[in-house]
N, C-alpha and C positions, 0 to 999 in steps of 0.2 A: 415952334419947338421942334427940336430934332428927333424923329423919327426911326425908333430902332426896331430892326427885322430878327424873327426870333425861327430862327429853323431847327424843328426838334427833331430824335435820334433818325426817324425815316426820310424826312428831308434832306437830312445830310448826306445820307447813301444815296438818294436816289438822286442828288446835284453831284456827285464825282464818283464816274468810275475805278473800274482797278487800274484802269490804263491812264488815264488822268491821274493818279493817285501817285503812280510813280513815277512818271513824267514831273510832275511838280515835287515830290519828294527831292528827288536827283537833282534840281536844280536849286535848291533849298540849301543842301549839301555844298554845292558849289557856290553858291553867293556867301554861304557863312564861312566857306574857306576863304573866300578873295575877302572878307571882310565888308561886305554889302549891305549881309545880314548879322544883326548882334542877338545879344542869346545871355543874360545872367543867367548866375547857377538856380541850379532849381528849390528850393527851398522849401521842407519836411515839417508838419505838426502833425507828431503825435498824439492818437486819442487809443491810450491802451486802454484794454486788450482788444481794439476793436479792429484797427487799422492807423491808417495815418491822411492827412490832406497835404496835397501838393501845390504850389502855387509856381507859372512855369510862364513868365513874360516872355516876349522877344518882340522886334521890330524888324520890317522890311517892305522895301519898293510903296513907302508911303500909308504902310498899315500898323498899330501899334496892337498887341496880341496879351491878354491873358489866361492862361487856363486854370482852375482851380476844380483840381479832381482829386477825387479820393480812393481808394484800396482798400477795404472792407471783406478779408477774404471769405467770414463765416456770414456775410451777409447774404447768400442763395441757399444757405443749410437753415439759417436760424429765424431768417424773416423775407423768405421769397423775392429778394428784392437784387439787383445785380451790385458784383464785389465791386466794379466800375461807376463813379459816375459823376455828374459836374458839368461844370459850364464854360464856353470859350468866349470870352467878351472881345471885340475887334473893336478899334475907334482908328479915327481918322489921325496919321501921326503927324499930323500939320498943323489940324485946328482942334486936335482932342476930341472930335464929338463922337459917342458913341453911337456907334455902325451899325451891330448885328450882335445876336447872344445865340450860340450853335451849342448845342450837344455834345459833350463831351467824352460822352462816351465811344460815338461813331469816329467821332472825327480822329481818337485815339486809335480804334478798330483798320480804320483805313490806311494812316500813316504808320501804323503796327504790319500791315500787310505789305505797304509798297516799299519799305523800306528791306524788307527781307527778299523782297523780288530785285533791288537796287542792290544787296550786297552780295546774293547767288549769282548775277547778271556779273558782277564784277571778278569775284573772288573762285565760282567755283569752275573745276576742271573742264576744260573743252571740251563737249561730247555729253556732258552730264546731262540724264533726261530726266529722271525718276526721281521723287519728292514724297521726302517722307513727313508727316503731321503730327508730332508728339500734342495732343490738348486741340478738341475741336470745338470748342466755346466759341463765345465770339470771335477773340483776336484770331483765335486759329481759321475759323472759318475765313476770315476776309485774308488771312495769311494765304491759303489754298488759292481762293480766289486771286489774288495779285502775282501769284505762282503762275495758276494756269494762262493769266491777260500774259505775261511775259515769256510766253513760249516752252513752261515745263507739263507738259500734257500726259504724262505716269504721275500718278500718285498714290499712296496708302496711307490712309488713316488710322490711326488709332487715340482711344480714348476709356478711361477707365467704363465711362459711360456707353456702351455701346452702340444704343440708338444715334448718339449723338457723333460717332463715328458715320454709320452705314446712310445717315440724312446728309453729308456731305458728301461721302464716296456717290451718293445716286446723282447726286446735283451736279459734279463734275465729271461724273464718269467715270470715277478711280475706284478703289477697292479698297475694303477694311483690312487687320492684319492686326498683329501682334506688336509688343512694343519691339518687341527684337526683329520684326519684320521689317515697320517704318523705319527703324534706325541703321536696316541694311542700305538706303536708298543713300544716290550720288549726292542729296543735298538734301539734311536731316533739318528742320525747322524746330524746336522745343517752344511751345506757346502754355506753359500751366504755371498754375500760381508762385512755384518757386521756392516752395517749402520744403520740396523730396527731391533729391537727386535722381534722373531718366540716366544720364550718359555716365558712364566709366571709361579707364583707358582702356580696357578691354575692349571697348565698342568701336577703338578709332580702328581705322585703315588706309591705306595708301590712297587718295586720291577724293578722301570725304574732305565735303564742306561742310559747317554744320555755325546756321544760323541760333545763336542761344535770344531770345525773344523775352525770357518769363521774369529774370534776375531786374527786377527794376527798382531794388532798395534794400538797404542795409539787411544781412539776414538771411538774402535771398540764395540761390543755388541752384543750376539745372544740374553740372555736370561737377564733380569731384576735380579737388585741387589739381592731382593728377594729370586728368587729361586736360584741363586748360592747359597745363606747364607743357604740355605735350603737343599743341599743337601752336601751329605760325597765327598769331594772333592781332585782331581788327578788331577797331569798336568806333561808335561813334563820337563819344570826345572824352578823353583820360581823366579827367577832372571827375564825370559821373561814375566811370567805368571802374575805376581804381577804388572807388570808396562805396559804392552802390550800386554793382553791375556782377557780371559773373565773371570778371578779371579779379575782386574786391580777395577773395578767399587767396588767392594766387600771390596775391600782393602782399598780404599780410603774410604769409607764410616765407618769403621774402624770395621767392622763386620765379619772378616778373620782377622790371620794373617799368619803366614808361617807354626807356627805350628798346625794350621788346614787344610796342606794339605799335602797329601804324594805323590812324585815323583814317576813315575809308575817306574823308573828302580830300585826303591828298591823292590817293590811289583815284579818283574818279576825274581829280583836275589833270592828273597823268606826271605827276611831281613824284609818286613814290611807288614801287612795285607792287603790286598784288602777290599773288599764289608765288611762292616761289617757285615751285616745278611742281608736275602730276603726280610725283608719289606725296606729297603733303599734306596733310590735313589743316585745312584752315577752319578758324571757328572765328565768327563776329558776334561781338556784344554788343548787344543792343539795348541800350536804357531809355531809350525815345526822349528826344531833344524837341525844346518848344518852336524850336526850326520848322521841325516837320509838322507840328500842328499847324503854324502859319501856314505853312504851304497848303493843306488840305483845307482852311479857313478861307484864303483868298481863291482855292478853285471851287469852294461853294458857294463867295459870292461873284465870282465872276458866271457861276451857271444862274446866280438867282438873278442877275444884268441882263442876261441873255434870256431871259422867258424862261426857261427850263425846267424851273421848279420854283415853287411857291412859298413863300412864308405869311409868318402873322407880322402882324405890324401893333408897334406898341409905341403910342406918343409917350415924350419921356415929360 
């Protein structure tokens, strides 16, 4: 009988780094642009008032991929339990057999991280050092982290929560600060729930990148119509972005439409331009695509092939 390997939320951190994380993210990006990797849309059950479940297939380089995660925002206020969480099922895409059952929540946390490090890396101004952390929860945390693995070594944090600011700033070395501090930085990251708007147009200026992280469903919103419309706009695939992303408000207001935005995996295949010039403010939306789960799926079990880290083992 086929034997599935089950790596829970520590396992999965401690099988891929931040550097790993984007390394495989970025090429994730590229195999789903050349058509390598496939990806249906992501598909939403609502359970009001509570949150929703998401179910988030895709296939690649011989792996077939499910995630079934959930959003639960009042679930850390009303029953100590995290607003994230779920499972990634892997099976073999040849012979079907189930592979491996990963955490879902990390493996979200990580490809939440490297992909914001993939799109500052791509999109933001030459010279850009300093990184700012709207929301230092989990995603934000491994956000910083995949920040600092990719060479942005200034950072400030901020967080409604304090502590939960100044336990990151000590960890990387950065410093806490205000919201309007973090948002003065060359490459602003928003990682919270998506309920309140952080950024106005007032906040842009010449030469910000500002990674939007939090927008990942119907509803959601970092920043005001405004400054979307306002700035040179990236996301990861128009289909999420446009209907459940922080392009969604922009679109509907009819002030965007598809072709004012460009998918970063053509900017990374080198098919379409990035930043247009230094005084521009670019913002990429980020709705997190079951691409990049893949990706952080097969680099935790190619570390668990390689001795590195351990799982349970469950006869099926």
């Amino acid at each position: 009988m086929p034997e599935l390997k089950v790596l829970n939320h520590d396992a999965v951190l401690a099988a891929v780094t931040p550097a790993e994380a984007i390394t495989h993210v970025r090429e994730a990006f590229l195999r789903h642009h050349r058509g390598e990797w496939v990806m249906p849309s992501k598909v939403y059950l609502q359970s009001p008032p509570h949150g929703d479940f998401r179910a988030m297939p895709a296939r690649g380089d011989g792996l077939a991929m499910l995630k079934w995660i959930s959003s639960f925002p009042p679930n850390p206020r009303e029953h100590g339990l995290p607003a994230v969480m779920g499972v990634v099922v892997v099976n073999d895409a040849q012979t079907s057999v189930p592979l491996a059952l990963l955490d879902a929540g990390a493996v979200t946390a990580l490809r939440t991280g490297a992909i914001a490090a993939v799109a500052a890396t791509a999109l933001a101004v030459e010279g850009a050092s300093s990184v700012g952390i709207v929301g230092c929860g989990l995603h934000g945390t491994w956000t910083a982290r995949c920040m600092a693995a990719a060479g942005f070594e200034q950072g400030i944090c901020f967080d409604p929560r304090p502590e939960a600011a100044q336990a990151l700033a000590d960890e990387l070395g950065w410093r806490t600060g205000s919201l309007a501090e973090a948002l003065a930085a060359d490459i602003v990251n928003c990682i919270t729930p998506g309920h309140e708007v952080v950024v106005d147009a007032k906040d842009l200026r010449p030469g910000l990148h500002l990674n939007m992280l939090g927008a990942d469903g119907p509803g959601k919103a970092e920043a005001t119509v405004g400054a979307v419309a306002s700035c040179a706009l990236f996301c990861d695939e128009w289909a999420q972005a446009s209907h459940g992303g922080e392009l969604t408000g922009a679109v509907e207001a009819g002030l965007i439409t598809q072709e004012s935005v460009t998918d970063l995996g053509s900017v990374l295949a080198g098919e379409k331009p990035g930043r247009p010039g230094r005084e521009s403010v670019t913002l990429f939306d980020s709705t997190g695509l079951a691409i990049q789960d893949l990706a952080i799926a097969a680099a935790a079990l190619e570390a668990l092939s390689a001795g590195r880290v351990e799982a349970q083992t469950v006869v099926l």
